[in-house]
C-alpha positions in Angstrom: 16.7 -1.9 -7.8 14.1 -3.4 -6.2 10.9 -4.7 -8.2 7.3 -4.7 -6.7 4.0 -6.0 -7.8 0.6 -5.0 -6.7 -2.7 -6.9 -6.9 -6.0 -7.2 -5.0 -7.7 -4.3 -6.1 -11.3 -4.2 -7.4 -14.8 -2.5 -6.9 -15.8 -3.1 -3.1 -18.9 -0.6 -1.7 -18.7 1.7 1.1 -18.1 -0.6 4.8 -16.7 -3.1 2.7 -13.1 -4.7 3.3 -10.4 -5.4 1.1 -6.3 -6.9 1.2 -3.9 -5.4 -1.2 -1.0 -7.4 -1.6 2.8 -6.8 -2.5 5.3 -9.2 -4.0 8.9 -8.1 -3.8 11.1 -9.3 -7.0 14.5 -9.2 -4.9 16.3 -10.8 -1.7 16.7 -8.3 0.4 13.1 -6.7 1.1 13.7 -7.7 4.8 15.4 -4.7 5.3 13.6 -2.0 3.8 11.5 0.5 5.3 8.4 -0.4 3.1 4.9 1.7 2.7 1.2 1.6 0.5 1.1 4.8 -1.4 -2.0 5.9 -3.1 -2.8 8.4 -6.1 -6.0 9.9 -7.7 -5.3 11.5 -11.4 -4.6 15.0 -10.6 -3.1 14.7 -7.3 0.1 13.4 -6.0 1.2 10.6 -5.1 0.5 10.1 -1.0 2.2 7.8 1.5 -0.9 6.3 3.4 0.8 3.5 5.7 4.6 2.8 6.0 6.3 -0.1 7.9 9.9 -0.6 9.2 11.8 -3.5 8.6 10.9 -5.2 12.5 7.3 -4.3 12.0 6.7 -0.8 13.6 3.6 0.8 11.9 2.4 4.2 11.1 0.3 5.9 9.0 -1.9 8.7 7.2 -4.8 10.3 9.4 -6.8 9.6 6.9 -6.6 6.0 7.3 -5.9 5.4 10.8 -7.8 2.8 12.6 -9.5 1.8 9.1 -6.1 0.1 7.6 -3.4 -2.2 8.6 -0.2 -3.0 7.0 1.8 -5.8 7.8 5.1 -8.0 6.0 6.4 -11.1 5.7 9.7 -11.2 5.6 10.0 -14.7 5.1 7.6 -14.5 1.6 8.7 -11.0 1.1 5.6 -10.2 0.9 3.9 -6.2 1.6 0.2 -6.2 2.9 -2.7 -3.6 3.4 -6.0 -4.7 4.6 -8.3 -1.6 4.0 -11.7 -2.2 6.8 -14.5 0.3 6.5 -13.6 2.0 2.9 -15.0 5.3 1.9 -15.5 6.6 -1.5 -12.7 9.1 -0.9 -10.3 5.2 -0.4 -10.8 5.3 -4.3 -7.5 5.3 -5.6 -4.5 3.4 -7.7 -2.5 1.8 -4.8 1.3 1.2 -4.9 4.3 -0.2 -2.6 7.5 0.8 -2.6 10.2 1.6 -0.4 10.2 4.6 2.0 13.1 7.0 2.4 14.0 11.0 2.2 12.3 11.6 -1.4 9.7 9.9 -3.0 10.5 6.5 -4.9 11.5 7.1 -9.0 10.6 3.3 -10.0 7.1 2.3 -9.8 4.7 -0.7 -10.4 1.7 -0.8 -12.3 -0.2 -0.5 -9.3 -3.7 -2.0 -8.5 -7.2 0.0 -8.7 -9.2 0.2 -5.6 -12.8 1.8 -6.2 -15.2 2.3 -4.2 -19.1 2.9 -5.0 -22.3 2.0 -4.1 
């Protein structure tokens, strides 16, 4: 099964920007239908953008217009740059594969906070 690793988290203030990035362990990330997932203790786990393996985008409402995820295939790499964060952005952010039921295997994640 697939491995990923999470990193470019930290404490950014309201407006601010920030790039999460994704490094995938294995070979054949190309093809998977990858997403950023997010999750606040006490709530679950939420899909926020999700990516196909060509590059078709979509994502959470509550993100739209603010964030943009992108891949390289060739570095099999996963990205999200988060533009204009809100407070309500604060969150542990995954990657992981998307498909009919939520992913079993996780990452340690990376912490995004935001906070004046």
């Amino acid at each position: 099964q697939e491995e990923f690793v999470e990193s470019g988290g930290g404490l950014v203030q309201p407006g601010e920007s920030l790039r999460l990035s994704c490094a995938a362990a294995g070979s054949m990330f190309w093809m998977y239908y990858m997403g950023w997932y997010r999750q606040v203790p006490g709530k679950e786990r939420e899909l926020v953008a999700r990516i196909t393996s060509d590059g078709a985008e979509d994502y959470a409402e509550s993100v739209k217009g603010r964030f943009t995820i992108s891949r390289d295939n060739a570095k099999s790499m996963l990205y999200l740059q988060m533009n204009n964060v809100r407070s309500e952005d604060t969150a542990v952010y995954y990657c992981n594969e998307v498909g009919l039921n939520m992913p079993s295997n996780w990452g340690q994640g990376t912490q995004v906070t935001v906070s004046s």
